[in-house]
Each structure stands twice: as C-alpha cells, then as structure tokens.
PyMOL Python script that loads the backbone (N, CA, C, O; Angstrom):
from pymol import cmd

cmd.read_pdbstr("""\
ATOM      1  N   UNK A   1       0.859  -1.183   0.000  1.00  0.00           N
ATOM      2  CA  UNK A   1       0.000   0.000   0.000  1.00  0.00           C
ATOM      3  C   UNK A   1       0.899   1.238   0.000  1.00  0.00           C
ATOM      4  O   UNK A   1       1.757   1.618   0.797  1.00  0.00           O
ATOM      5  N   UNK A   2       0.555   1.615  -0.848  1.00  0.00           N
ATOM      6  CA  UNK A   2       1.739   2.900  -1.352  1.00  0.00           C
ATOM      7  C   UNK A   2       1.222   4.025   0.074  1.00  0.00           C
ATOM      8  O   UNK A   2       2.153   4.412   0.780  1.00  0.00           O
ATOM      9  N   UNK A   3      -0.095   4.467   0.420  1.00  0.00           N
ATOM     10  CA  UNK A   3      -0.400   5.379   1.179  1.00  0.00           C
ATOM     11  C   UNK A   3       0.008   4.765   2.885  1.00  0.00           C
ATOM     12  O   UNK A   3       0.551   5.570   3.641  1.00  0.00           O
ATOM     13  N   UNK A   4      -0.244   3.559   3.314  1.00  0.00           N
ATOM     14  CA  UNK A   4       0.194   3.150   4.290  1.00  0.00           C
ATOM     15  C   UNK A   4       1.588   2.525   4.562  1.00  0.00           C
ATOM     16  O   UNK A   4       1.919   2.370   5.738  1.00  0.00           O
ATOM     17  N   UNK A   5       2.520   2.113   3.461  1.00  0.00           N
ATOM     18  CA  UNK A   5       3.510   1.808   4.009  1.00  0.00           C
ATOM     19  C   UNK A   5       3.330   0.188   4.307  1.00  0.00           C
ATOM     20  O   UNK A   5       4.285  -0.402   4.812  1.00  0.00           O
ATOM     21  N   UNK A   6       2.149  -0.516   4.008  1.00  0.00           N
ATOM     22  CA  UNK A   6       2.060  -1.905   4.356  1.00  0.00           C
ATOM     23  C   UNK A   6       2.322  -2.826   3.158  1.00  0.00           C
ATOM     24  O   UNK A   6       2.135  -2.379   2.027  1.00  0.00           O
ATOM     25  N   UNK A   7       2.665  -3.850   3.305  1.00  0.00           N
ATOM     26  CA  UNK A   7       2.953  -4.633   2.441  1.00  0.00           C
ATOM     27  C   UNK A   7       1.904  -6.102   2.811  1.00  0.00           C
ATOM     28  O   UNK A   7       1.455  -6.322   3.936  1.00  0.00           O
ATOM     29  N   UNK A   8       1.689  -6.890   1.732  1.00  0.00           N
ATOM     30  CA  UNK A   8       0.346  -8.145   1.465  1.00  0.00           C
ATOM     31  C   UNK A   8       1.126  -9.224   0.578  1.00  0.00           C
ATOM     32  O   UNK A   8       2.003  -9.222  -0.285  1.00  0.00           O
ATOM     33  N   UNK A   9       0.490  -9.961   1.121  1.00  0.00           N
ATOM     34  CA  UNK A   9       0.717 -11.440  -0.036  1.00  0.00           C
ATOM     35  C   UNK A   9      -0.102 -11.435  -1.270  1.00  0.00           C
ATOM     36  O   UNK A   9       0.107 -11.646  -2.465  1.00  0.00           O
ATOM     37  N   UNK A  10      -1.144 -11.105  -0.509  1.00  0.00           N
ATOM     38  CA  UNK A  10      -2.245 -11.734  -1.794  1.00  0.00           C
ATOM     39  C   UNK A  10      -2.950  -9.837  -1.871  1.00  0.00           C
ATOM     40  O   UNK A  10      -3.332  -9.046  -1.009  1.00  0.00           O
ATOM     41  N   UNK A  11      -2.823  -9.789  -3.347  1.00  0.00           N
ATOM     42  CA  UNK A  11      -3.087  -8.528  -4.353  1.00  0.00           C
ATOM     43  C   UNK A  11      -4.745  -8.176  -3.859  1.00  0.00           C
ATOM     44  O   UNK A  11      -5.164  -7.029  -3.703  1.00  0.00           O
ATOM     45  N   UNK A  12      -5.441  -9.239  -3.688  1.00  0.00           N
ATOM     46  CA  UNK A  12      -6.822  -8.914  -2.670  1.00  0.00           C
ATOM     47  C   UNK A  12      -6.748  -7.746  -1.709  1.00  0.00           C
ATOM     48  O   UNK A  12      -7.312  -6.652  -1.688  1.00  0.00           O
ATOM     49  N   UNK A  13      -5.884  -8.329  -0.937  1.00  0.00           N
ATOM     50  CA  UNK A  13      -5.596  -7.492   0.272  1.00  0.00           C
ATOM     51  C   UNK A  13      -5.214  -6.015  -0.192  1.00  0.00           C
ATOM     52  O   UNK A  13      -5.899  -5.142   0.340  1.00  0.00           O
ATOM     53  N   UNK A  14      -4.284  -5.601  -1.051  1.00  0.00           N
ATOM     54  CA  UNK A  14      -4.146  -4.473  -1.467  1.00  0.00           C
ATOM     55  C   UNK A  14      -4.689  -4.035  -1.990  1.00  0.00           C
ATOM     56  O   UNK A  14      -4.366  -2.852  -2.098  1.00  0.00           O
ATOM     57  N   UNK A  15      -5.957  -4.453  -2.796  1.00  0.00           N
ATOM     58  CA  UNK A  15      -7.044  -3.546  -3.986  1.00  0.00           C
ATOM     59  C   UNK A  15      -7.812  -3.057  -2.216  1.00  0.00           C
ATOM     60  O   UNK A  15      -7.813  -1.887  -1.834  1.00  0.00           O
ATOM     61  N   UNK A  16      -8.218  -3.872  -1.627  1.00  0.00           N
ATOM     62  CA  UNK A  16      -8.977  -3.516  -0.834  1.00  0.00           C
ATOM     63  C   UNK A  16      -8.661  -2.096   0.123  1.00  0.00           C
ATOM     64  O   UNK A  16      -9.428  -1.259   0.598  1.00  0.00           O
ATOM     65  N   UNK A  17      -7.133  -2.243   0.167  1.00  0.00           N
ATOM     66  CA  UNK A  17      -6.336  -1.330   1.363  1.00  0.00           C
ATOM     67  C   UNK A  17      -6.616   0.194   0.412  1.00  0.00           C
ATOM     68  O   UNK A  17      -7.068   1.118   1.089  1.00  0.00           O
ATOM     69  N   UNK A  18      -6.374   0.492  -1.096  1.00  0.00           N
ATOM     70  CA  UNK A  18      -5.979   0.988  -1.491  1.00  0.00           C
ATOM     71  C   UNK A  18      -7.286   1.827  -1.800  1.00  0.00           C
ATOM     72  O   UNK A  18      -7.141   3.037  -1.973  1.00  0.00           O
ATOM     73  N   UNK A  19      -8.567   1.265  -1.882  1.00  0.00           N
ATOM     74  CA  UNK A  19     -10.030   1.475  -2.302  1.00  0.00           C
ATOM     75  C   UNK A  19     -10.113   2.639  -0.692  1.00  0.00           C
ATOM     76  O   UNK A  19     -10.271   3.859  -0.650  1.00  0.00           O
ATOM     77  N   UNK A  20      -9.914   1.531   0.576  1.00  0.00           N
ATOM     78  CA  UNK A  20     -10.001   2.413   1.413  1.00  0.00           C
ATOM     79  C   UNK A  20      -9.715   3.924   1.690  1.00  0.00           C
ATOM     80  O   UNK A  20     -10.480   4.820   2.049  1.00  0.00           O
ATOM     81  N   UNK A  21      -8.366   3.930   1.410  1.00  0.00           N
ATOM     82  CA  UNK A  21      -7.714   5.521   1.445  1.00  0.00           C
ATOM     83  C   UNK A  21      -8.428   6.270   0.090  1.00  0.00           C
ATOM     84  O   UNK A  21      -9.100   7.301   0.077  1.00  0.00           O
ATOM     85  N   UNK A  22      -8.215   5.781  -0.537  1.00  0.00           N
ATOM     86  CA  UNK A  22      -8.160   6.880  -1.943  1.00  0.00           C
ATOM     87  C   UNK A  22      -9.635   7.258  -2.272  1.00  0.00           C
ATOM     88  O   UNK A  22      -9.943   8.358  -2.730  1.00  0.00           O
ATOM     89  N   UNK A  23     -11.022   5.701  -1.852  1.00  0.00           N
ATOM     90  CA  UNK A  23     -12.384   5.809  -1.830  1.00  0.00           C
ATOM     91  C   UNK A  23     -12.523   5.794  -3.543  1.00  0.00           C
ATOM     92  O   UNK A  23     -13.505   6.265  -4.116  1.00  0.00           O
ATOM     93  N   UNK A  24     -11.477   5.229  -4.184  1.00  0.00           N
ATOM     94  CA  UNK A  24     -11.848   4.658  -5.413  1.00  0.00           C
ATOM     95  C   UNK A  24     -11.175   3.112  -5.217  1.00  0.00           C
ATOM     96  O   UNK A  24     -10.514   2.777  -4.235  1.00  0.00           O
ATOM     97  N   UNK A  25     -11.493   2.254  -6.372  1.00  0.00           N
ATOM     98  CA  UNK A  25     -11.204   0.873  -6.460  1.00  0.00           C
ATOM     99  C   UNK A  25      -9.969   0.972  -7.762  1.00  0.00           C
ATOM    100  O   UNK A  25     -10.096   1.384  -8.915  1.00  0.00           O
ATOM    101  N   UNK A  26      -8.503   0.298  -6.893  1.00  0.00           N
ATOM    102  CA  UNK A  26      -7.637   0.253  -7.825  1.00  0.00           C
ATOM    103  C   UNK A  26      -6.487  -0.784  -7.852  1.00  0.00           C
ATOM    104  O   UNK A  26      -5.675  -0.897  -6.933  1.00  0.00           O
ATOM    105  N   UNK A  27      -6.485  -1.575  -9.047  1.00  0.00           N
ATOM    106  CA  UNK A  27      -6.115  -2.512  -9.208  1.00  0.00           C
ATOM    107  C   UNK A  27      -4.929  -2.590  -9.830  1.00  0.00           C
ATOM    108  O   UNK A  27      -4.742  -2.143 -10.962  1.00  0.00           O
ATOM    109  N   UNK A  28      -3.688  -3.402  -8.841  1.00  0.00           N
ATOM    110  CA  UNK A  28      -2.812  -3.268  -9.307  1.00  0.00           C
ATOM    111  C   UNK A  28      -2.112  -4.407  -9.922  1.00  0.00           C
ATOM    112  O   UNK A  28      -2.732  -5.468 -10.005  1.00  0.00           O
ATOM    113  N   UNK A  29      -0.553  -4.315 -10.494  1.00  0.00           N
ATOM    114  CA  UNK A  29       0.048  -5.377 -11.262  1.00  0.00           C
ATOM    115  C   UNK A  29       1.200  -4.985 -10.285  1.00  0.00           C
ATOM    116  O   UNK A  29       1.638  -3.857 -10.061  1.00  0.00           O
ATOM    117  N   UNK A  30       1.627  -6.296  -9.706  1.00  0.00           N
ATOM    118  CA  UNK A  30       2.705  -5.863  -8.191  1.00  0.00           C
ATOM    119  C   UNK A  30       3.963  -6.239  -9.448  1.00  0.00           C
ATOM    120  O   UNK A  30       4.867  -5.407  -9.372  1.00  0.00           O
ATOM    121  N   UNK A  31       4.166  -7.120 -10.379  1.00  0.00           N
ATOM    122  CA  UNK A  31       5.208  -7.069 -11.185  1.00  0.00           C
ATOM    123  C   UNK A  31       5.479  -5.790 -11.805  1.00  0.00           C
ATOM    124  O   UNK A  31       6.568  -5.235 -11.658  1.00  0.00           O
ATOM    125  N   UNK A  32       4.820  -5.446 -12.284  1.00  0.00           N
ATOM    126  CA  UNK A  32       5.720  -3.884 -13.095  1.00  0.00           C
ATOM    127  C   UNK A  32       4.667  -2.721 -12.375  1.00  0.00           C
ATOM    128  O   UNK A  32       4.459  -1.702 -13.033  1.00  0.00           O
ATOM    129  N   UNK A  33       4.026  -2.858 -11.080  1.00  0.00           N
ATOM    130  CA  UNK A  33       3.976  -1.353 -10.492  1.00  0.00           C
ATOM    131  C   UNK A  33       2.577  -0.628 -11.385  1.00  0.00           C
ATOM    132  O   UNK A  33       2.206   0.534 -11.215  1.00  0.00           O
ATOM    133  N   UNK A  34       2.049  -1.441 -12.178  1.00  0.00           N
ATOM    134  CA  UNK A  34       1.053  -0.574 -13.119  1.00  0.00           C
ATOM    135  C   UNK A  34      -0.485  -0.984 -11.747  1.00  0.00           C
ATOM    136  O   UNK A  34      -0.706  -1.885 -10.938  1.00  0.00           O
ATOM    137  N   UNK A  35      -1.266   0.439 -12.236  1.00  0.00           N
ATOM    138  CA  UNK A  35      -2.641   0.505 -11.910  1.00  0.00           C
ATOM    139  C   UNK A  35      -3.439   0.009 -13.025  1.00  0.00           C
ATOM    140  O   UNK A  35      -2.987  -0.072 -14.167  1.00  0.00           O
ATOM    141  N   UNK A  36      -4.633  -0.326 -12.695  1.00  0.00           N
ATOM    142  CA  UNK A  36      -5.691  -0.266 -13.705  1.00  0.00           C
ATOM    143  C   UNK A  36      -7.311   0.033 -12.432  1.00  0.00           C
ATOM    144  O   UNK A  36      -7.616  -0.310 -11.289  1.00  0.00           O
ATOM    145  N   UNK A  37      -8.020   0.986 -13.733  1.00  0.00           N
ATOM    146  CA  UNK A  37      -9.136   1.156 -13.058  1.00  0.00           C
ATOM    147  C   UNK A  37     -10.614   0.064 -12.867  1.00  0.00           C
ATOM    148  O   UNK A  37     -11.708   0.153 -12.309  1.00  0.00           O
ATOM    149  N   UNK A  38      -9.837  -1.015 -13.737  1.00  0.00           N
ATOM    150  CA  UNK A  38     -11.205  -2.064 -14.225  1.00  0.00           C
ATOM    151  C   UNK A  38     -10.369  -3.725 -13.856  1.00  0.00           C
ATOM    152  O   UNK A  38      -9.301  -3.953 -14.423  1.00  0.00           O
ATOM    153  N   UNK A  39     -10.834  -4.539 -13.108  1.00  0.00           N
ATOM    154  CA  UNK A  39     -10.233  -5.537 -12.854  1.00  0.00           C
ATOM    155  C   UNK A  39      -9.699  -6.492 -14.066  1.00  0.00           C
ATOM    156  O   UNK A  39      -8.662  -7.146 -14.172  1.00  0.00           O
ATOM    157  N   UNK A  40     -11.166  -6.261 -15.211  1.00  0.00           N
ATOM    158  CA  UNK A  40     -10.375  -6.906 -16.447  1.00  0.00           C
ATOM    159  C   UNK A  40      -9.697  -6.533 -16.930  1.00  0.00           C
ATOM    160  O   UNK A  40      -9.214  -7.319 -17.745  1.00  0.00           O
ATOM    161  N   UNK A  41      -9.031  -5.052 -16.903  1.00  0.00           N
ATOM    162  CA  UNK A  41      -7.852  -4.804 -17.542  1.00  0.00           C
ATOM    163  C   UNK A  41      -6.787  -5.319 -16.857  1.00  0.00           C
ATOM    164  O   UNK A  41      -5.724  -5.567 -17.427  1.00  0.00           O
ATOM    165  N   UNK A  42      -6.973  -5.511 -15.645  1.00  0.00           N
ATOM    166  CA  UNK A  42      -5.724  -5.442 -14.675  1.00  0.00           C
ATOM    167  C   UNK A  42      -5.477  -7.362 -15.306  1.00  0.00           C
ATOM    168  O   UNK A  42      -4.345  -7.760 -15.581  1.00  0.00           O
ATOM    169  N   UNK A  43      -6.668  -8.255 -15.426  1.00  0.00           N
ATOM    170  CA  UNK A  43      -6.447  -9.316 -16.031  1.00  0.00           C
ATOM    171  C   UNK A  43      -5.886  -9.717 -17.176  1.00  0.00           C
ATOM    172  O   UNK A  43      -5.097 -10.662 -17.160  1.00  0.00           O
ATOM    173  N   UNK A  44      -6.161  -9.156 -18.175  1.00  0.00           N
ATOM    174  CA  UNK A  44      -5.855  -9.270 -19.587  1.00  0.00           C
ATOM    175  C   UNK A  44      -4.039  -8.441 -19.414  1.00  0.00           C
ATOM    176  O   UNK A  44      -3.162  -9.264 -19.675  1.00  0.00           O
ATOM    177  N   UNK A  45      -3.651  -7.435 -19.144  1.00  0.00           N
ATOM    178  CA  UNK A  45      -2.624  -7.338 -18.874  1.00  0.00           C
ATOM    179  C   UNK A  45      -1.820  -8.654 -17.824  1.00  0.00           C
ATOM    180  O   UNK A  45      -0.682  -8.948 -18.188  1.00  0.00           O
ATOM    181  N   UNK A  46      -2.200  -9.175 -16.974  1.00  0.00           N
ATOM    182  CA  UNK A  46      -1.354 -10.299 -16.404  1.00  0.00           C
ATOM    183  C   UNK A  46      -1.218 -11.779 -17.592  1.00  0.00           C
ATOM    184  O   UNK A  46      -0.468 -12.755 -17.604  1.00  0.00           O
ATOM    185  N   UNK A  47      -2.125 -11.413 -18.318  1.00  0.00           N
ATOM    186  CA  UNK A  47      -1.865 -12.584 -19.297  1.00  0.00           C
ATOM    187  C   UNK A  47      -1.024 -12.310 -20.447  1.00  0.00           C
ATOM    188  O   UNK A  47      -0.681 -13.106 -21.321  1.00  0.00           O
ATOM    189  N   UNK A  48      -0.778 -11.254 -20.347  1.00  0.00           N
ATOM    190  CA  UNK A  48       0.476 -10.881 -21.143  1.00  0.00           C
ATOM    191  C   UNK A  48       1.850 -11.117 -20.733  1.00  0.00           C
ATOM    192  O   UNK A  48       2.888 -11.240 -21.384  1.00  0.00           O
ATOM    193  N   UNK A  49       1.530 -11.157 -19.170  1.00  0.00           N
ATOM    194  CA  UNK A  49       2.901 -11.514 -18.676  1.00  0.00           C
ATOM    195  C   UNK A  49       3.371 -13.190 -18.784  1.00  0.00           C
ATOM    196  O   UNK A  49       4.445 -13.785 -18.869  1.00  0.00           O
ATOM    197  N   UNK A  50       1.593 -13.662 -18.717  1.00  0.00           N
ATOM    198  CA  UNK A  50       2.152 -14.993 -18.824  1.00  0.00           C
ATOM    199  C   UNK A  50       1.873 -15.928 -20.486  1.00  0.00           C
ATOM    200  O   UNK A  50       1.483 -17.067 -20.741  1.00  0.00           O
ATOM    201  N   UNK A  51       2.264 -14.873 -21.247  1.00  0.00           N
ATOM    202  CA  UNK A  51       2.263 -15.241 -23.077  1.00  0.00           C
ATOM    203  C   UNK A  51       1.323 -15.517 -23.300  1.00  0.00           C
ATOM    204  O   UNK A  51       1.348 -16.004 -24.431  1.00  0.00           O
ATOM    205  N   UNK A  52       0.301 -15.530 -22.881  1.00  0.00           N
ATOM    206  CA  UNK A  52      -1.088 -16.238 -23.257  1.00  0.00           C
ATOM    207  C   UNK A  52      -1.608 -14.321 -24.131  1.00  0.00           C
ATOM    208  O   UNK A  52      -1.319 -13.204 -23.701  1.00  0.00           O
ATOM    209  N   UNK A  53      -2.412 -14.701 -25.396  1.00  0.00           N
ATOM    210  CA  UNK A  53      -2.950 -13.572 -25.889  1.00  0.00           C
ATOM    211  C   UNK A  53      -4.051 -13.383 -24.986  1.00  0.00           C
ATOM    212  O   UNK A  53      -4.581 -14.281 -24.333  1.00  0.00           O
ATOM    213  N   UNK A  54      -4.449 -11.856 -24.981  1.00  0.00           N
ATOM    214  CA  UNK A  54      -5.705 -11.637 -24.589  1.00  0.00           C
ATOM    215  C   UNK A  54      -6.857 -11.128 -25.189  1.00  0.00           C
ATOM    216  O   UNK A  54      -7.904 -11.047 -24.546  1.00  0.00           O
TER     217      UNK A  54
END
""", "prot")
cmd.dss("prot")
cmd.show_as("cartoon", "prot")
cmd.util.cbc("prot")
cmd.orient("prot")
C-alpha cells in the first residue's frame, strides 16, 4: 500500500487497502507497479505476462 507503508501477499488485500484511502477501487500489477481502473484490464494485462494472448 503505497499510502500506508504496508505490504500483502495476496493482491486482494491491497485492492482492498488501497479502495479504502483513496475511496476509489484500484487494481494493481505488483510485477511492473502498473494501476488499472477495471479488474479486467488489470487481467488481460497479467496474461500478457504470462504469453497467453488476450
């Protein structure tokens, strides 16, 4: 959580932490640091990481 200073295992935990402070919903990619505002983007980008087209 960039605003608290906390760190999570599971990316759950941080959409949730992050919705809290900011009072929007934001989904991140913990490999390269990117946001997305829509969970399927935040999906279709992780399948890029793992070669699969999206």
């Amino acid at each position: 959580c960039q605003e608290g200073g906390q760190s999570f295992i599971q990316s759950s935990d941080l959409v949730v932490l992050e919705w809290f402070h900011t009072g929007e919903v934001c989904y991140w990619c913990l490999e390269r640091g990117k946001s997305f505002r829509w969970s399927c983007h935040l999906i279709w980008h992780q399948k890029i990481h793992m070669g699969e087209r999206p």
